[in-house]
C-alpha positions in Angstrom: 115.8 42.2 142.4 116.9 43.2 138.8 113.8 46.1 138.9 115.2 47.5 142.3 118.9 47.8 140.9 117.4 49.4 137.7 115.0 52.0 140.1 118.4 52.6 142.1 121.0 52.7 139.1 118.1 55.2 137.6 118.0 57.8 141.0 121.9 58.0 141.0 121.5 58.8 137.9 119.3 61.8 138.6 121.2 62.6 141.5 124.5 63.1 139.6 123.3 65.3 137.3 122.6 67.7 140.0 125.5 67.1 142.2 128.6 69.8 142.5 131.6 69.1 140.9 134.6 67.9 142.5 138.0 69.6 143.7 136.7 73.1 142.1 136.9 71.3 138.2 134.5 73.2 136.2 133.9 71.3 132.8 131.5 74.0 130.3 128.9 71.9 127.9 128.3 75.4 126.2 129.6 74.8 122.4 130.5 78.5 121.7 131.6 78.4 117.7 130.3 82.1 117.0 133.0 84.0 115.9 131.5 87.3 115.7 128.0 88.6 115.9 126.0 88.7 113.2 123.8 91.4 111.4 120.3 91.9 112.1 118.0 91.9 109.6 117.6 95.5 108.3 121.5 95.9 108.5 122.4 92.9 106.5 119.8 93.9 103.7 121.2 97.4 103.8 124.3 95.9 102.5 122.9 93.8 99.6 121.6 97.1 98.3 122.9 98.0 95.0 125.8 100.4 95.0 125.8 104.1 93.5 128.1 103.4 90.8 127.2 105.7 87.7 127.8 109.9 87.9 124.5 109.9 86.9 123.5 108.1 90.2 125.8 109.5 92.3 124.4 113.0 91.5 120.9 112.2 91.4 118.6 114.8 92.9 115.3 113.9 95.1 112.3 114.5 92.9 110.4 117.0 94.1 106.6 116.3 94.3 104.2 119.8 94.6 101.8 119.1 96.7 99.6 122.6 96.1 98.7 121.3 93.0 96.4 118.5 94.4 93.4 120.0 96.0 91.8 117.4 98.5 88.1 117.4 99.4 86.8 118.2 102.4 86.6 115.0 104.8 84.2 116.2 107.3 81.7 119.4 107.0 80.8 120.4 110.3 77.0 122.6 110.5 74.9 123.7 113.0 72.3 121.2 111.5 71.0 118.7 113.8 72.1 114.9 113.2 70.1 112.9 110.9 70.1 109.0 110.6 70.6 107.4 107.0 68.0 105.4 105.5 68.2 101.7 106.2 68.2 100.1 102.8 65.0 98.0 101.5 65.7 94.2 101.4 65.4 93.2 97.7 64.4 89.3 97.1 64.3 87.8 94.3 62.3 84.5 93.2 63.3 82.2 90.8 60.6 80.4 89.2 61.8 76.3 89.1 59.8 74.3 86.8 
């Protein structure tokens, strides 16, 4: 008898939680205590940044980097050679002698 009342106390249970409320009452569960929205990531670091206090900071030109100067190889060469394969390199094994 007592595990019948405790199956049926258990199912009205269940059933409440899904039942609509009464007389139009709408009660929220939602705990809302954000205030405002908070910065993102890349904005909020943005703001820790130091501050451009100094003249000489303030007025602080970009450096200019030449780029002429630096003369890169070539990364590819093309020719009207036909393809050819690269050598597979030998195994090398070495022995120990154990004595």
């Amino acid at each position: 008898m007592k595990s019948v009342l405790l199956v049926l106390s258990l199912l009205i249970a269940s059933v409440a939680a899904f039942a609509p409320s009464l007389f139009g009452v709408t009660e929220s569960n939602t705990a809302c205590f954000a205030k405002h929205v908070k910065k993102k990531a890349a904005k909020w670091a943005a703001d820790k940044r130091p501050r451009k206090s100094r003249p000489s900071d303030i007025n602080r030109k970009p450096v200019v980097y030449a780029f002429d100067t630096m003369e890169k190889p070539p990364e590819y060469t093309i020719t009207d050679a036909p393809a050819v394969m690269p050598a597979k390199p030998e195994k090398i094994i070495t022995m120990t002698s154990e004595d």
